[in-house]
C-alpha positions as CSV (number, residue, x, y, z in Angstrom):
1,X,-1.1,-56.5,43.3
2,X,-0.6,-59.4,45.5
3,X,1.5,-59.3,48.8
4,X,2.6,-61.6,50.8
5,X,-0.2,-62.6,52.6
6,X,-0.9,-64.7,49.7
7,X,2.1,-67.1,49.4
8,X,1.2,-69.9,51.4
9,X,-3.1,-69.5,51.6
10,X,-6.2,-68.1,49.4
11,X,-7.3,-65.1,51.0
12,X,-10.5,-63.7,51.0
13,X,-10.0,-60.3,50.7
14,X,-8.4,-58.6,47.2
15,X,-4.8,-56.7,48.1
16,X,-5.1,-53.3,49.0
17,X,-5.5,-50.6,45.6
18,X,-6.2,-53.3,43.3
19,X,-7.9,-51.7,40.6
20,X,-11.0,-53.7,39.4
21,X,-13.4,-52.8,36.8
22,X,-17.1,-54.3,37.3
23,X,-19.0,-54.8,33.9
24,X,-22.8,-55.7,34.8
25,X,-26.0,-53.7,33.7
26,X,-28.2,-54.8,37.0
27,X,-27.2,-51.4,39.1
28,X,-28.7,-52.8,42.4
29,X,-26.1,-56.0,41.7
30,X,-23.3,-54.3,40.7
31,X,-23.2,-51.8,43.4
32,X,-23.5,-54.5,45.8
33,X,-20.5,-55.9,44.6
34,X,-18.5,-52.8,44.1
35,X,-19.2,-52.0,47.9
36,X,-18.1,-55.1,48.7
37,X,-14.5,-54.9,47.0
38,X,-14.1,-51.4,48.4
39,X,-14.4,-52.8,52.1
40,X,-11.7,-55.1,50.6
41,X,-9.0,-52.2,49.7
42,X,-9.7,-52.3,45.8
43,X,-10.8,-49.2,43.3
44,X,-13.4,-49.9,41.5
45,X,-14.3,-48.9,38.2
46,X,-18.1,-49.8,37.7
47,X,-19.9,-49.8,33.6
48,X,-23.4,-51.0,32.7
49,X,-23.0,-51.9,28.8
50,X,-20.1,-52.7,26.3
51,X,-19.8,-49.3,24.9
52,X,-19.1,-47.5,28.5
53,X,-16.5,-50.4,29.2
54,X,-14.5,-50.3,25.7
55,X,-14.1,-46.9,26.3
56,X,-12.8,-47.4,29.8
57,X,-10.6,-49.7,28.8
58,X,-8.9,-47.8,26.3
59,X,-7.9,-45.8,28.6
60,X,-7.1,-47.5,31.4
61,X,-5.6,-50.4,32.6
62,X,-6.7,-52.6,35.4
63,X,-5.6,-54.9,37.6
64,X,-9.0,-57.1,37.9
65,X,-11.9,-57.2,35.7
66,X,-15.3,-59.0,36.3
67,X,-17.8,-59.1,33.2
68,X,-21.1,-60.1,33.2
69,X,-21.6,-61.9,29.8
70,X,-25.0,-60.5,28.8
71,X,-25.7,-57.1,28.6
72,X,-28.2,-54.5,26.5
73,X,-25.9,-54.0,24.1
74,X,-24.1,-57.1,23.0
75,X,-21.7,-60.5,24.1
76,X,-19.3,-58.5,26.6
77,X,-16.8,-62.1,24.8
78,X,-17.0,-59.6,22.3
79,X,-14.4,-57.0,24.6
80,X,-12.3,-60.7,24.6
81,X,-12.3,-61.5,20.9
82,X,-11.1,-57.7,19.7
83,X,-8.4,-57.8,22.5
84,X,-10.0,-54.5,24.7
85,X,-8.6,-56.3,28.0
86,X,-4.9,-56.3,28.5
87,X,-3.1,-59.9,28.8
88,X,-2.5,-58.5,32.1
89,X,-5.7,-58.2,33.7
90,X,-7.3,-61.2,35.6
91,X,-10.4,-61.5,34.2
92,X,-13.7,-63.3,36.1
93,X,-16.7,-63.8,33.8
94,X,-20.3,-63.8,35.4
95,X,-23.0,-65.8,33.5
96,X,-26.5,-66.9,34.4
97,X,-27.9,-70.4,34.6
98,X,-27.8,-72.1,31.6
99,X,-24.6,-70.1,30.2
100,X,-21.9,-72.4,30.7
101,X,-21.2,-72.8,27.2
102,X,-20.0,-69.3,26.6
103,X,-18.0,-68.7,30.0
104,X,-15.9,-71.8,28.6
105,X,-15.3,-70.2,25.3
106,X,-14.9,-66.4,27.5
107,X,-11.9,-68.9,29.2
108,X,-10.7,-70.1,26.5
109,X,-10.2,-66.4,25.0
110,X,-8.4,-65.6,28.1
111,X,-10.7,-65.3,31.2
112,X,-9.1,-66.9,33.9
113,X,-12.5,-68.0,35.8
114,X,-16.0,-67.8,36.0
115,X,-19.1,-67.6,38.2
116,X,-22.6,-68.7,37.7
117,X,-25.5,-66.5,39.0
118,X,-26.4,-66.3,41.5
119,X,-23.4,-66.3,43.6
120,X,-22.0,-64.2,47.1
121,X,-20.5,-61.0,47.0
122,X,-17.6,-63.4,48.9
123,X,-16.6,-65.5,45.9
124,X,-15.4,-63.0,44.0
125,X,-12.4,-62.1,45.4
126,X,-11.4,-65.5,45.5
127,X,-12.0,-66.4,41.8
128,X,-9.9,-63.1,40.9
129,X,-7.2,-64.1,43.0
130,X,-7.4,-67.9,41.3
131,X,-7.5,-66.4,37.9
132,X,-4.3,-63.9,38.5
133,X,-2.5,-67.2,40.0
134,X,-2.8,-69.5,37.5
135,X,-1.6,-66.4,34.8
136,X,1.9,-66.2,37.5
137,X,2.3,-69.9,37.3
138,X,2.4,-69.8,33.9
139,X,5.1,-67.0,34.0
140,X,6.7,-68.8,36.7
141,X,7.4,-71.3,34.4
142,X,9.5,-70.0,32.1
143,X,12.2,-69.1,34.6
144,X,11.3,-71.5,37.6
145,X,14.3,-73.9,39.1
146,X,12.6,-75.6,42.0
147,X,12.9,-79.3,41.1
148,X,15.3,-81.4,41.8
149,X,17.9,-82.3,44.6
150,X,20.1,-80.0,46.7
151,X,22.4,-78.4,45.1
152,X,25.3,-80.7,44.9
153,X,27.8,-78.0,44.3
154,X,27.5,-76.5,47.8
155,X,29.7,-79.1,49.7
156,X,30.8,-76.9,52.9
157,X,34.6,-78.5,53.3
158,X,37.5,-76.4,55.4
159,X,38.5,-74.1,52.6
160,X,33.9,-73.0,52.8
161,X,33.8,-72.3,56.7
162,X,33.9,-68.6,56.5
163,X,31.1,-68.5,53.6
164,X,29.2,-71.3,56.1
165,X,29.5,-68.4,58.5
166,X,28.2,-65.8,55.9
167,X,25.4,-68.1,55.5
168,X,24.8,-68.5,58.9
169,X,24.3,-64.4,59.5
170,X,22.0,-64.3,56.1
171,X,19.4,-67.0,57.2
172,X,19.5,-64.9,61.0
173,X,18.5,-62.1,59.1
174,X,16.0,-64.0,57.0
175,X,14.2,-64.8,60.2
176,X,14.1,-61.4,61.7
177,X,13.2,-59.5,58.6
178,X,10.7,-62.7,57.1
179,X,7.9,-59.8,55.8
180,X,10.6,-58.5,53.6
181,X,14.1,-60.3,53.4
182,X,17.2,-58.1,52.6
183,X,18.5,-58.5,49.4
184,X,21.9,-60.9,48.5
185,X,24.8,-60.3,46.7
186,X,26.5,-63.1,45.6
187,X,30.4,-62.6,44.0
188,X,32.4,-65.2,42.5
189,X,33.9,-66.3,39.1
190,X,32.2,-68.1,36.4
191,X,31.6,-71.5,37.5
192,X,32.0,-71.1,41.5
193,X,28.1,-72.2,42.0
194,X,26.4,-68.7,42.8
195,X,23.0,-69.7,40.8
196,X,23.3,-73.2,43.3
197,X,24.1,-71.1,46.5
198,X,21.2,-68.9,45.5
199,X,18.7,-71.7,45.4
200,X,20.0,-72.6,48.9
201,X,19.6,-69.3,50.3
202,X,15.9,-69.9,49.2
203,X,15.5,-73.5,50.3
204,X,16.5,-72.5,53.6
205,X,14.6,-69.4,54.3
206,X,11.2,-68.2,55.4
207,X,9.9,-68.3,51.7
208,X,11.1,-71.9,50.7
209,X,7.6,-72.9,49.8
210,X,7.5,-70.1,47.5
211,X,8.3,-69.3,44.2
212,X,12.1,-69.4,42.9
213,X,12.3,-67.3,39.6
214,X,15.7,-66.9,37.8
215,X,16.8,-65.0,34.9
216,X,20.4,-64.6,33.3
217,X,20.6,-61.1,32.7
218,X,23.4,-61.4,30.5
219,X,21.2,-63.1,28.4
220,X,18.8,-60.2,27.9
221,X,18.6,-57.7,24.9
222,X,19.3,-54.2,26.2
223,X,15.9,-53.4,24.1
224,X,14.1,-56.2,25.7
225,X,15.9,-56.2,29.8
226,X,13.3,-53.5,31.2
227,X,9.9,-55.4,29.5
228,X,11.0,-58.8,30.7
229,X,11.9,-57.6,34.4
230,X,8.8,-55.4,35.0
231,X,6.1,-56.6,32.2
232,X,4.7,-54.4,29.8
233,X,1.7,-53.4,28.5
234,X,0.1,-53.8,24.9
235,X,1.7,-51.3,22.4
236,X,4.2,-50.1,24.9
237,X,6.9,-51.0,21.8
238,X,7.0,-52.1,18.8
239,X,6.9,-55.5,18.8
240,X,4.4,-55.6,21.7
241,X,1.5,-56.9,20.7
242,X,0.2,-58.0,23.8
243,X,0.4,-57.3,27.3
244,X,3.0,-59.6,29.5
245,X,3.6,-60.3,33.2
246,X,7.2,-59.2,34.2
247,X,9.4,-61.3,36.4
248,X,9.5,-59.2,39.6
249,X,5.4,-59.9,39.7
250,X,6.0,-63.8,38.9
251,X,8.3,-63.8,41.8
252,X,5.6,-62.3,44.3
253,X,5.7,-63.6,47.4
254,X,8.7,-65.4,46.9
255,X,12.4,-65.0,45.4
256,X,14.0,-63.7,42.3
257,X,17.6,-63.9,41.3
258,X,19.1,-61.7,39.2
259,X,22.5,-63.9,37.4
260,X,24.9,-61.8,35.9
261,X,23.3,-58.4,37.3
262,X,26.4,-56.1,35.7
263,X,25.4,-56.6,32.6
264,X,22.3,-54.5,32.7
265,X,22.6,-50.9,31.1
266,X,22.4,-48.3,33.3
267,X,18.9,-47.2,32.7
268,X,17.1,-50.8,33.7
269,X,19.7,-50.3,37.1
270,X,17.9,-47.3,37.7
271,X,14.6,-48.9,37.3
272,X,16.0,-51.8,39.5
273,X,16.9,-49.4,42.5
274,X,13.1,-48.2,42.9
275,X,12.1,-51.6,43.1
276,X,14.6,-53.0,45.6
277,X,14.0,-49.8,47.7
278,X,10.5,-48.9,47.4
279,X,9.0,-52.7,46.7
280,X,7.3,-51.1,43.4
281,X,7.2,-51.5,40.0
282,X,5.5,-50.0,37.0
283,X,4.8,-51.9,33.5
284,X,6.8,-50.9,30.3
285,X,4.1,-48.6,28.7
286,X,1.8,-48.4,32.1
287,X,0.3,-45.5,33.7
288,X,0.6,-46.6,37.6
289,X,3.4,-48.0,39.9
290,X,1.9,-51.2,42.3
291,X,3.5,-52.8,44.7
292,X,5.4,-56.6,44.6
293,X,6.5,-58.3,47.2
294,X,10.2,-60.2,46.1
295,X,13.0,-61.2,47.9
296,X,16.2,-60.3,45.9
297,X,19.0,-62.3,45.1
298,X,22.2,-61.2,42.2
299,X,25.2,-62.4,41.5
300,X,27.8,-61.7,39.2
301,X,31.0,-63.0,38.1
302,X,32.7,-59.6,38.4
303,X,33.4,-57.0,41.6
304,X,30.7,-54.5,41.3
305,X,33.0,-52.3,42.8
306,X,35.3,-52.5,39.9
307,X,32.1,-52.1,37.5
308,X,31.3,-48.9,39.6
309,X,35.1,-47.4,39.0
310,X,34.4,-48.1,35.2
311,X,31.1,-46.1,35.5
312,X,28.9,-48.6,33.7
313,X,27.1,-50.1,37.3
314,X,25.0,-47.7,39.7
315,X,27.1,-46.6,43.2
316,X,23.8,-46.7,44.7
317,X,22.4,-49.6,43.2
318,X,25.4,-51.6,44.6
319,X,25.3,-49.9,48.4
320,X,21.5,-50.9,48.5
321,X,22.4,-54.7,47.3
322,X,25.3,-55.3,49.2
323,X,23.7,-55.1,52.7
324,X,24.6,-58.8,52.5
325,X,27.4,-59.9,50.4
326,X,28.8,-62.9,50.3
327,X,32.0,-64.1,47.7
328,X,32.5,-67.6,46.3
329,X,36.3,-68.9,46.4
330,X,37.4,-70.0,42.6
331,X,38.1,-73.7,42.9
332,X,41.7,-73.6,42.9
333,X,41.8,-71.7,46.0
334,X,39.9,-74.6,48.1
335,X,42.8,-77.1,48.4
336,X,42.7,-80.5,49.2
337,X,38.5,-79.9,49.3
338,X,38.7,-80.4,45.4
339,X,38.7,-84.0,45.8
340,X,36.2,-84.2,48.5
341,X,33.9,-82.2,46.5
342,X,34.8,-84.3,43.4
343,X,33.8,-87.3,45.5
344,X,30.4,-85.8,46.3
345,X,30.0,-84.7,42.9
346,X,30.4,-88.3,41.5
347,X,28.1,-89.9,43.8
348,X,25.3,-87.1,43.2
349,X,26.3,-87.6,39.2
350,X,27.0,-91.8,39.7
351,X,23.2,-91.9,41.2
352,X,21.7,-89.6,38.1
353,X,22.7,-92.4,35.9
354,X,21.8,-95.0,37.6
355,X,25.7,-96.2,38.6
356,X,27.4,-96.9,41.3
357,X,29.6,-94.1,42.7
358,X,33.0,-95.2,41.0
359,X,36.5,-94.8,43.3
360,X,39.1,-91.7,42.5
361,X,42.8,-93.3,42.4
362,X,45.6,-91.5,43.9
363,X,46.9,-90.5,40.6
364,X,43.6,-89.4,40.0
365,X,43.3,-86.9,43.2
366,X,46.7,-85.6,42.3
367,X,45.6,-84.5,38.8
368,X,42.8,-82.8,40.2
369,X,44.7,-80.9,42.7
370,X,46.7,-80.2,40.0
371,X,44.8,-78.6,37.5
372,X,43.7,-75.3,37.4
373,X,40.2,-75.6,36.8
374,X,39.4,-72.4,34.8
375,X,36.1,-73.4,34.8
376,X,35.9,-74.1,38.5
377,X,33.1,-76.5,39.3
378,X,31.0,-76.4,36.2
379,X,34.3,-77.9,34.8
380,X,34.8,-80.6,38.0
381,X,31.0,-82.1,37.3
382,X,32.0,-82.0,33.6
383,X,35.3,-83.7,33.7
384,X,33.7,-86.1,36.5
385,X,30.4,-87.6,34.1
386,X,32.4,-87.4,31.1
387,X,35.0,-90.7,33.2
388,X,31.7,-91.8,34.2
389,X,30.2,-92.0,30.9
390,X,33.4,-93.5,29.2
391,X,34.8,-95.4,32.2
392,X,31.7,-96.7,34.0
393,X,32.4,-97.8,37.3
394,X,36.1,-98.0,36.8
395,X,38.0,-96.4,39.1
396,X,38.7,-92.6,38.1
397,X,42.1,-91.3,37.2
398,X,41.0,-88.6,35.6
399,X,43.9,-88.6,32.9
400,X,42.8,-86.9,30.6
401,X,43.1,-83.8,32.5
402,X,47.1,-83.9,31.5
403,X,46.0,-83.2,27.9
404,X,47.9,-84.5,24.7
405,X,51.8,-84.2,24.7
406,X,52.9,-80.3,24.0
407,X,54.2,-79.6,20.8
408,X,58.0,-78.8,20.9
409,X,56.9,-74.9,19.2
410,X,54.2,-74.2,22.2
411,X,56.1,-75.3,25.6
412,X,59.9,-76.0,26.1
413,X,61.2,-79.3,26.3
414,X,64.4,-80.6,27.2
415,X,66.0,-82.4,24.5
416,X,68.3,-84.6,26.8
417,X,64.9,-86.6,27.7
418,X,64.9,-89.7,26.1
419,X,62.1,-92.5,27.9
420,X,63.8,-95.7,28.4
421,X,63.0,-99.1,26.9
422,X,62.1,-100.7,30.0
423,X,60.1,-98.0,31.3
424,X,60.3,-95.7,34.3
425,X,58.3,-94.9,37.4
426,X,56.1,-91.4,36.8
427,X,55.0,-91.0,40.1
428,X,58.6,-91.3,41.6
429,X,60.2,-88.6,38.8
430,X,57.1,-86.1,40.1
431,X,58.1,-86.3,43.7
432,X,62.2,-86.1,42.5
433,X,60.7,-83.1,40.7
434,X,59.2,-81.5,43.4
435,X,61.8,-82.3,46.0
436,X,64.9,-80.3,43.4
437,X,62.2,-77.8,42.8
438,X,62.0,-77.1,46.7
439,X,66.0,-77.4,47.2
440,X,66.2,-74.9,44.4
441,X,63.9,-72.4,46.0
442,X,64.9,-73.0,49.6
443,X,62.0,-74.9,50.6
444,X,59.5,-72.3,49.5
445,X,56.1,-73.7,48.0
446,X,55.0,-70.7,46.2
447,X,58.1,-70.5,44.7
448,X,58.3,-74.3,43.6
449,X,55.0,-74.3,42.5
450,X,55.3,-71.5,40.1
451,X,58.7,-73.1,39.0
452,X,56.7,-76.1,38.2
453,X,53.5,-74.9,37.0
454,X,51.7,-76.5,39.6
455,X,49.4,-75.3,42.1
456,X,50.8,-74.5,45.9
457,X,48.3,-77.5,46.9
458,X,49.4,-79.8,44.8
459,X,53.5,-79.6,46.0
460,X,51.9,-79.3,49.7
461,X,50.1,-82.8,48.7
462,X,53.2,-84.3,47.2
463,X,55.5,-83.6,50.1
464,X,56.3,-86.1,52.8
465,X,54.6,-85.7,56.1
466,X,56.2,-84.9,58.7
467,X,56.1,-87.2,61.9
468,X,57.0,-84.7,64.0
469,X,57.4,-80.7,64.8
470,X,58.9,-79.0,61.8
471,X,62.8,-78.5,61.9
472,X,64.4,-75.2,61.5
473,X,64.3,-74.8,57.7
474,X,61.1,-76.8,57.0
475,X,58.7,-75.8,54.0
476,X,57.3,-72.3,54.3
477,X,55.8,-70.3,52.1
């Protein structure tokens, strides 16, 4: 299987133990190309007529084949039409001068290439290899995030220097390990940007040019997890009626991320630990384990650790992937950085639509420092395009992150309130709030915030500043 001397040219050479199966009845010719792969690192498999190669093929499965169309006793499109070849098999078809007509309809059948007659022993191993990429690409497509800006969610404020330093160490190691990257584990809740801060690992490693290949695993059957990871082979279940190319081989040469990895069973971890250690893999349903070349990146939105105690994630799994872990801070933990990143956010979000970046009021920050955001930055970019959608360019006060009015059976309510006729100042009642909230609680701001049901960064925000070194008795927490 491919390594990863093939990510960034076309080789000429096959990778080493390729298994290739030569169809051809001109002995002189096909043993000539058979040497020629073997010098390469391949097996070969050679067969002189249809009948020797059907029964090879039922029997065994193969990373390469090369057919010669003609032979004594039949079409070898015939071996395409019945389905003899697995879907995962490149497959080069050989045709003399004047057959171009059936190598197209050989490639339309599945045959990823073709050569005309006569041709060098040297093009071969390049028209395999172009066959086997286009099948990745097409794999690649299905689960490939490489389009598209930086990831606007990774805005490095004060409350992200450690991670920055985290960073720092991972891309250090990238460069010293570049033939085979250590994997990444990547903690934080729902939300935090892990799948983003994945994407930037890769962007800003040694395989950026690569391929980026994702896959929530939450989203994945049990019954289907283990076939969709490694590929399977035709017949390996029930439903498999052809042969498909697993995600660890579509991410050769360059990076899969795992999303969610706790919520595979325990048997697929298993499965998972010989690839991360040993770099191999082996099809649902094959007979032979071959090697793929894929950095790897997981996240999940709960401690493994605490997954290990409850004996549904691997202990050794988990001490192989956390060589380099790295934990994403829920957005109410990052301070007065929630307004700075909702700033960036609405200019990356303000330029997607084609608007201006639109101002956030005072009121505006105060509510987001305010709110608890449950749904941590996935909720931010939310909140911010719905104002942008509704309001425009307007100036954003994000009011509609108070909510409607509490019902007097779901939260107290003092029924001495009474709003006067000629109206009252709100921001001036908040900051007489806070201030009897921190006289009742002897200046303490954990205290007063959980009296008030604010966040600690919101009272810190609301206080006065003070113009010079704290007095005895100041705010503490």
């Amino acid at each position: 299987m491919p390594h990863s001397d093939q990510r960034t040219r076309l080789d000429d050479s096959l990778p080493p133990g390729s298994e290739v199966l030569i169809v051809e009845d001109d002995a002189p010719f096909r043993k000539r190309i058979g040497a020629h792969l073997r010098q390469s690192g391949a097996s070969v498999t050679e067969a002189g007529c249809i009948a020797e190669a059907r029964r090879l093929l039922k029997d065994l499965r193969f990373d390469f084949a090369l057919l010669d169309l003609h032979l004594p006793d039949g079409e070898a499109i015939a071996l395409l039409k019945e389905g003899a070849v697995s879907e995962n098999t490149g497959i080069v078809v050989m045709t003399a001068f004047g057959g171009i007509r059936q190598a197209v309809e050989a490639m339309r059948l599945g045959a990823g290439d073709y050569l005309s007659k006569p041709f060098e022993p040297d093009e071969i191993p390049l028209a395999l290899l172009r066959c086997r990429r286009s099948r990745l690409a097409e794999r690649r497509a299905e689960h490939r995030w490489e389009e598209g800006p930086a990831p606007a969610e990774l805005h490095f404020g004060e409350s992200l220097r450690s991670l920055r330093a985290d960073l720092d160490t991972i891309l250090a190691a990238d460069r010293r390990m570049a033939g085979r990257p250590p994997p990444v584990l990547i903690e934080g809740e729902t939300g935090t940007g892990k799948s983003a801060l994945a994407r930037w690992i890769h962007r800003n490693g040694p395989r950026a040019a690569a391929p980026f290949v994702n896959i929530n695993c939450a989203a994945l059957p049990d019954t289907l997890a283990e076939a969709e990871l490694f590929g399977h082979e035709r017949g390996a279940f029930t439903d498999a009626k052809g042969a498909r190319v697993g995600l660890f081989e579509a991410a050769d040469g360059g990076t899969l991320f795992l999303d969610e990895i706790g919520s595979l069973s325990m048997a697929v971890q298993a499965k998972l630990l010989t690839a991360v250690e040993d770099a191999r893999i082996r099809r649902l349903g094959g007979s032979r384990e071959f090697s793929v070349d894929a950095r790897i990146i997981v996240a999940s939105n709960r401690p493994l650790e605490s997954l290990v105690q409850k004996e549904v994630f691997r202990e050794d799994l988990l001490q192989r992937l956390k060589l380099l872990c790295v934990t994403l801070p829920p957005l109410r933990e990052r301070g007065t950085d929630v307004a700075a990143l909702a700033r960036h956010l609405s200019r990356i979000l303000a330029a997607r639509h084609g608007m201006k970046p639109p101002t956030i009021t005072a009121q505006g920050e105060a509510r987001l420092l305010a709110h608890p955001w449950r749904g941590n930055i996935r909720e931010l970019s939310h909140e911010i395009e719905r104002a942008l959608i509704f309001g425009g360019e307007a100036p954003m006060d994000f009011a509609s992150l108070g909510g409607p009015a509490p019902r007097a059976s779901s939260a107290w309510r003092n029924p001495a309130w009474r709003l006067p006729s000629s109206g009252f100042s709100l921001e001036a009642t908040v900051d007489e709030l806070i201030a009897e909230a921190m006289r009742e609680t002897d200046n303490n701001v954990s205290a007063a915030a959980r009296r008030l049901g604010v966040t600690r960064d919101f009272v810190r925000y609301r206080l006065p500043r003070p113009r010079a070194a704290a007095p005895a008795g100041s705010a503490h927490d």
